[in-house]
PyMOL Python script that loads the backbone (N, CA, C, O; Angstrom):
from pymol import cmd

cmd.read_pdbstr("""\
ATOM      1  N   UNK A   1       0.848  -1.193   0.000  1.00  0.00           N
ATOM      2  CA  UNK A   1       0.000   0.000   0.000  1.00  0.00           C
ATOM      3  C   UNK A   1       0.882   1.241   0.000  1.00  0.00           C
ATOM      4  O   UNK A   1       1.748   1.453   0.849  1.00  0.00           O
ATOM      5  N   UNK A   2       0.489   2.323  -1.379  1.00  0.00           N
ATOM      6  CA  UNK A   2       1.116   3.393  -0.922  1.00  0.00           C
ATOM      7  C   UNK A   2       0.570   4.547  -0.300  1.00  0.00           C
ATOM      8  O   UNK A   2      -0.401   4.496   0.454  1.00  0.00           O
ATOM      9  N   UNK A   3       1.270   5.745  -0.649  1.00  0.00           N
ATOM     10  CA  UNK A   3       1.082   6.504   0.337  1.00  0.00           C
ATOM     11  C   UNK A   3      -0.091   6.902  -0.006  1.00  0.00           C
ATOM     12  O   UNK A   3      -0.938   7.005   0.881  1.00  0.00           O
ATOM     13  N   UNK A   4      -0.556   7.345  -1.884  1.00  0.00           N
ATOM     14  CA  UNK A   4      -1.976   7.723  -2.254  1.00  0.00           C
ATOM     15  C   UNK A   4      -2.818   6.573  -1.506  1.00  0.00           C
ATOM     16  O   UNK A   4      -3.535   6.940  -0.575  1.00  0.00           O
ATOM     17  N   UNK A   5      -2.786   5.269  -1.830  1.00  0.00           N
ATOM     18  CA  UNK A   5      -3.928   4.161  -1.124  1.00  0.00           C
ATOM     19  C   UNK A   5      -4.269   4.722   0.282  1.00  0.00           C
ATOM     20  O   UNK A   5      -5.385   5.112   0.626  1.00  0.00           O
ATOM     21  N   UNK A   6      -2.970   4.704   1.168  1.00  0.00           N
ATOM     22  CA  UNK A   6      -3.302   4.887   2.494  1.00  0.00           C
ATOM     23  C   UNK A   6      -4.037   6.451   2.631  1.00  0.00           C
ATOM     24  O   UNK A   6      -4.497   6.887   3.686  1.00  0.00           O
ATOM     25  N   UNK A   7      -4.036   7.104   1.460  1.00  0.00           N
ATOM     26  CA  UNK A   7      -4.573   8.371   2.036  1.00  0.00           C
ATOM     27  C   UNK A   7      -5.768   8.206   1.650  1.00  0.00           C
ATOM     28  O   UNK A   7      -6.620   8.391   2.520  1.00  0.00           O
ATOM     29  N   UNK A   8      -6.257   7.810   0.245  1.00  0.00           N
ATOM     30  CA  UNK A   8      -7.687   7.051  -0.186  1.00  0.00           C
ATOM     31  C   UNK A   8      -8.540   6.735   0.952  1.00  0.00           C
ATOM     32  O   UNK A   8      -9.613   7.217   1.315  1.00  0.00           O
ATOM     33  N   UNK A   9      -7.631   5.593   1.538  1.00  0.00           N
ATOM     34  CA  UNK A   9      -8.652   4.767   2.398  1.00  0.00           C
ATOM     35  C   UNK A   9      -8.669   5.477   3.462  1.00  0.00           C
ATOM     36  O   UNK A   9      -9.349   4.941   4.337  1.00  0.00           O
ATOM     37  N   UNK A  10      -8.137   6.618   3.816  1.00  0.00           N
ATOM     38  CA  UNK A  10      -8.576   7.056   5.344  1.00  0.00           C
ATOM     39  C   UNK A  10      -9.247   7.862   5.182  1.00  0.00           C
ATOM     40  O   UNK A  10      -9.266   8.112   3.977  1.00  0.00           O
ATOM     41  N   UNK A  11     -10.291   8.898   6.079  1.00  0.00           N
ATOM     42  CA  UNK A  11     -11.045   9.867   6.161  1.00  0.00           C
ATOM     43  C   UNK A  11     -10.687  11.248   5.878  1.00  0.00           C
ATOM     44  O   UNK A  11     -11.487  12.169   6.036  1.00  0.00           O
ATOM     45  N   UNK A  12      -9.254  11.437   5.378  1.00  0.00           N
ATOM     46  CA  UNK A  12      -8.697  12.591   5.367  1.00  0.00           C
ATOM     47  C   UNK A  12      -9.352  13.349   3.791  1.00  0.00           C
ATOM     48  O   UNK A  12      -9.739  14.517   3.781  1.00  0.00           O
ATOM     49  N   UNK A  13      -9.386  12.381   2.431  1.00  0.00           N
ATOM     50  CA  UNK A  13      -9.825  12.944   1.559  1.00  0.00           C
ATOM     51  C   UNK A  13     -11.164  13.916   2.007  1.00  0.00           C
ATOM     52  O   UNK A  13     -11.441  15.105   1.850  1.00  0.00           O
ATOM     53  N   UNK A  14     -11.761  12.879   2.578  1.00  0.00           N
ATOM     54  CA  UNK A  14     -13.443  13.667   2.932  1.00  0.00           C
ATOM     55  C   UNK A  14     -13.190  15.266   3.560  1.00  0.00           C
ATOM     56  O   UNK A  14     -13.541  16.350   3.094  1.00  0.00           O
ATOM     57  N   UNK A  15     -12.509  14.965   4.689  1.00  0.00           N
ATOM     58  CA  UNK A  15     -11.840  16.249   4.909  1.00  0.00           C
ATOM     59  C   UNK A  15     -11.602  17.380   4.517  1.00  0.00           C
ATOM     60  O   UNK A  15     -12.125  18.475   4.723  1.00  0.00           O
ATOM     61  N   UNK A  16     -10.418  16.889   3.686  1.00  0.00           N
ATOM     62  CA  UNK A  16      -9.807  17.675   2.273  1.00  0.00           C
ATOM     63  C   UNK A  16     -11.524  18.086   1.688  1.00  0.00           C
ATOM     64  O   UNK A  16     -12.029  19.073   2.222  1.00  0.00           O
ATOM     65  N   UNK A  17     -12.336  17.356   0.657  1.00  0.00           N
ATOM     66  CA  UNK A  17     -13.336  17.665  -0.029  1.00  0.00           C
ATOM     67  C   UNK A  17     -14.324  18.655   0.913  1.00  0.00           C
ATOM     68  O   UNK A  17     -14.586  19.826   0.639  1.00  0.00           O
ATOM     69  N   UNK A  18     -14.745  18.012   1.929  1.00  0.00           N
ATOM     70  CA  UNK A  18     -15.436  19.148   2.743  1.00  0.00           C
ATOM     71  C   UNK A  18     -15.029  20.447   2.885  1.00  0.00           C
ATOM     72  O   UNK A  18     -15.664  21.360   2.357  1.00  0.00           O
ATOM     73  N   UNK A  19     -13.821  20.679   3.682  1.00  0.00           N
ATOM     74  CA  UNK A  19     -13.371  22.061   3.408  1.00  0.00           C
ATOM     75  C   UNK A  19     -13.775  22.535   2.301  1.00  0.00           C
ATOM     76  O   UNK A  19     -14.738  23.233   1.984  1.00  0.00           O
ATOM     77  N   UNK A  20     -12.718  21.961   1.613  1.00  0.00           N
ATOM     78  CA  UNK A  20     -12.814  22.566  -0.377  1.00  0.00           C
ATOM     79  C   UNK A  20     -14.398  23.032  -0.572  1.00  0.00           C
ATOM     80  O   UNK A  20     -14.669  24.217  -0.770  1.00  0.00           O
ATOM     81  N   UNK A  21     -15.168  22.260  -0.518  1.00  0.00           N
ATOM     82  CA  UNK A  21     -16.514  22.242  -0.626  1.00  0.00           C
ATOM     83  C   UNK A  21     -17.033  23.428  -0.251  1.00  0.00           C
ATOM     84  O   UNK A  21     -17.600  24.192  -1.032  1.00  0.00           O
ATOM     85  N   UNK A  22     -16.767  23.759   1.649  1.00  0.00           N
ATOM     86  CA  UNK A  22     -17.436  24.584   2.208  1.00  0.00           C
ATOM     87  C   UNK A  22     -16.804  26.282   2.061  1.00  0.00           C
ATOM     88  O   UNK A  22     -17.366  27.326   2.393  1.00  0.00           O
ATOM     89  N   UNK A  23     -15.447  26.082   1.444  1.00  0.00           N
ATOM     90  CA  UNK A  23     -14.966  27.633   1.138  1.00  0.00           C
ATOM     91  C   UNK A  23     -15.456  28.009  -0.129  1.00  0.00           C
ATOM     92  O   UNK A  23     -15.921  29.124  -0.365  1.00  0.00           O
ATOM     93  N   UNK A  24     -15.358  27.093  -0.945  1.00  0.00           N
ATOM     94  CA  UNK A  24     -15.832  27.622  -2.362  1.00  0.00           C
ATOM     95  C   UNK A  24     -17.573  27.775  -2.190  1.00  0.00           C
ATOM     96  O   UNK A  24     -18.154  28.390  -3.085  1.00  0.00           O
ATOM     97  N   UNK A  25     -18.299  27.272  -1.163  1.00  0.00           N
ATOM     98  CA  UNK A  25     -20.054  27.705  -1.265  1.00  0.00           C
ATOM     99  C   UNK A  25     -19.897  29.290  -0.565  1.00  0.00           C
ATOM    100  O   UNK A  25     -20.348  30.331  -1.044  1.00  0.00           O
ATOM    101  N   UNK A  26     -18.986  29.106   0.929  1.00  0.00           N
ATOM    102  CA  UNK A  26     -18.683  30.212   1.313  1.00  0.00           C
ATOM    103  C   UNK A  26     -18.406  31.319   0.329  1.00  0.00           C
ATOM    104  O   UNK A  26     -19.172  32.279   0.237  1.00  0.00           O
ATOM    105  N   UNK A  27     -17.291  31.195  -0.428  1.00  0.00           N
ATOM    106  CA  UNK A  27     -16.992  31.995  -0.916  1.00  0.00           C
ATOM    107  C   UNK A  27     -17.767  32.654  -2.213  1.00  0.00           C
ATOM    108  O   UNK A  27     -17.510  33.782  -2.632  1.00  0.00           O
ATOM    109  N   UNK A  28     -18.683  31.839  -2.742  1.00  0.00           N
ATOM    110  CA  UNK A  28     -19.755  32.096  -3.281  1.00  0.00           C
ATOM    111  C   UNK A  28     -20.909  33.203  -2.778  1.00  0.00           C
ATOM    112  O   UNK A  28     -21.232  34.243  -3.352  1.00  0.00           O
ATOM    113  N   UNK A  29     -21.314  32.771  -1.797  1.00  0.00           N
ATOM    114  CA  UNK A  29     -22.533  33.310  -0.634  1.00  0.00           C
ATOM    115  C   UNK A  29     -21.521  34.763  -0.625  1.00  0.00           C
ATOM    116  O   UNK A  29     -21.814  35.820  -1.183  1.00  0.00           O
ATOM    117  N   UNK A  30     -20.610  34.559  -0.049  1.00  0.00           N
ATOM    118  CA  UNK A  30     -19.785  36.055   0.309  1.00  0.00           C
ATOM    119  C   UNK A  30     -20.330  36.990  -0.974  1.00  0.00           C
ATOM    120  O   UNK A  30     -21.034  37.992  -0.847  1.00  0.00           O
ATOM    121  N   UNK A  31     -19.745  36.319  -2.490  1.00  0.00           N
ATOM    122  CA  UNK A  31     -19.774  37.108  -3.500  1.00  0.00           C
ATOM    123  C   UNK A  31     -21.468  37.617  -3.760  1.00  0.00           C
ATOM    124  O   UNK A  31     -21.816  38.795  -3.840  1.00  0.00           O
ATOM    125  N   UNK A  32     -22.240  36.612  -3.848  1.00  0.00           N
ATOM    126  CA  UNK A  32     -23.737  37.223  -4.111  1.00  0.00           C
ATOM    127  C   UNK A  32     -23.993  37.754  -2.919  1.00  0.00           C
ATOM    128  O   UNK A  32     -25.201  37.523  -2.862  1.00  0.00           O
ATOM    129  N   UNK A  33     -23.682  38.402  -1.733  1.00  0.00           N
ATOM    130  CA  UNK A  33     -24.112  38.991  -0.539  1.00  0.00           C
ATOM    131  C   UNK A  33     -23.889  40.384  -1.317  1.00  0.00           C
ATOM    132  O   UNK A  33     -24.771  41.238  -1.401  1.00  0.00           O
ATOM    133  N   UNK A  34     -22.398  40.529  -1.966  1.00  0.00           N
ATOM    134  CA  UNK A  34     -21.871  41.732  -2.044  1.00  0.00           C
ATOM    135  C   UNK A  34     -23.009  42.323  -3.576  1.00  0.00           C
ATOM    136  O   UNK A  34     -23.249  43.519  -3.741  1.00  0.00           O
ATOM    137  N   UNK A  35     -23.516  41.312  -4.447  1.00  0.00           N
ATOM    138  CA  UNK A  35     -24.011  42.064  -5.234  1.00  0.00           C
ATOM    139  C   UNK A  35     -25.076  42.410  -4.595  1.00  0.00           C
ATOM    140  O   UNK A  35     -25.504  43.531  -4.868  1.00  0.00           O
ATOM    141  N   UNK A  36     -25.706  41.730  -3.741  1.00  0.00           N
ATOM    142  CA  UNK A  36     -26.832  41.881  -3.394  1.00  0.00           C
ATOM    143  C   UNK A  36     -26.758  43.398  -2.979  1.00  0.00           C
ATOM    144  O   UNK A  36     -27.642  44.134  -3.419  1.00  0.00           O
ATOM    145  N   UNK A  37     -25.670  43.988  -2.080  1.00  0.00           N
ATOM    146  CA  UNK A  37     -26.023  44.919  -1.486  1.00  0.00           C
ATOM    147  C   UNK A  37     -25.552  46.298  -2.566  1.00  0.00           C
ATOM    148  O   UNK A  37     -26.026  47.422  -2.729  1.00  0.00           O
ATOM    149  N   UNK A  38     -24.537  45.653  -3.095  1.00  0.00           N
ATOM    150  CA  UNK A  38     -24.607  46.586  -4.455  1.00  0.00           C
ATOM    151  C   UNK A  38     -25.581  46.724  -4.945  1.00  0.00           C
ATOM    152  O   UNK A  38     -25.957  47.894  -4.879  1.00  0.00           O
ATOM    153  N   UNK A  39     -26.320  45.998  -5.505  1.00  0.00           N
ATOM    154  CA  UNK A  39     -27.564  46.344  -6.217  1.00  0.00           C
ATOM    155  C   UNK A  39     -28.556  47.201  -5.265  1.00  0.00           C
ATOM    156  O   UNK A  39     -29.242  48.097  -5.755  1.00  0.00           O
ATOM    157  N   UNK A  40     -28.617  46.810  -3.522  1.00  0.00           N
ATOM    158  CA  UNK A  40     -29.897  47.727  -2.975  1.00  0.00           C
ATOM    159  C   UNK A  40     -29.117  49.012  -2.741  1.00  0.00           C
ATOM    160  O   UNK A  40     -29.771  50.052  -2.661  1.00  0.00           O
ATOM    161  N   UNK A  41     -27.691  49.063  -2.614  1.00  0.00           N
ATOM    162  CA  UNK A  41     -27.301  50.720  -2.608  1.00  0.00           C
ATOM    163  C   UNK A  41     -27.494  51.779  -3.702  1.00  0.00           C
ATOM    164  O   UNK A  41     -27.789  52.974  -3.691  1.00  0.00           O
ATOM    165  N   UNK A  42     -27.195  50.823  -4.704  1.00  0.00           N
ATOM    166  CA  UNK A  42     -28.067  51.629  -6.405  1.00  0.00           C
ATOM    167  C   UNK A  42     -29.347  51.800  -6.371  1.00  0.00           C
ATOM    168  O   UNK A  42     -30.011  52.131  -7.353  1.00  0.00           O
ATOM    169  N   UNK A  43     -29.734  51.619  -5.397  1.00  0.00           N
ATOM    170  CA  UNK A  43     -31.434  51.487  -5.522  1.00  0.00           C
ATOM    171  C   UNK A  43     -32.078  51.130  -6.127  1.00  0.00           C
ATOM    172  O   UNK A  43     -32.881  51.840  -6.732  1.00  0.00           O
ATOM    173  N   UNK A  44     -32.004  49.782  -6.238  1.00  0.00           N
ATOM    174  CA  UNK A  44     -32.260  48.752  -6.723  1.00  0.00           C
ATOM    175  C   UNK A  44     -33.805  48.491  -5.171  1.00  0.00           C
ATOM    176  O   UNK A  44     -33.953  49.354  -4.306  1.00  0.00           O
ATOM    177  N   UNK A  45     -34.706  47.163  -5.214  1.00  0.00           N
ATOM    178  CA  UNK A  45     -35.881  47.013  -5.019  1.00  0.00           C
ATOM    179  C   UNK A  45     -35.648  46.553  -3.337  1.00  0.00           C
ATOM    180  O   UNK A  45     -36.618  46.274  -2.632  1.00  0.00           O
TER     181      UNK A  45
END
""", "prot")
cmd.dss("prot")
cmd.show_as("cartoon", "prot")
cmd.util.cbc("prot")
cmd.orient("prot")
């Protein structure tokens, strides 16, 4: 077994993917927050 297998089979990928997962939705949400409020400072609805 190498070192990729042993990292496969342990819980660390999930890890890895979760984070990854939760900064890039984060970092999403961040970005449409900011249009959002761009758009109601233009006076927008």
């Amino acid at each position: 077994m190498n070192g990729w297998e042993a990292f496969a089979a342990s819980p660390g990928w999930f890890v890895v993917w979760t984070v990854g997962t939760g900064f890039a939705v984060a970092l999403a949400l961040r970005g449409l927050a900011a249009l959002v409020v761009a758009f109601r400072t233009r006076g927008g609805t």
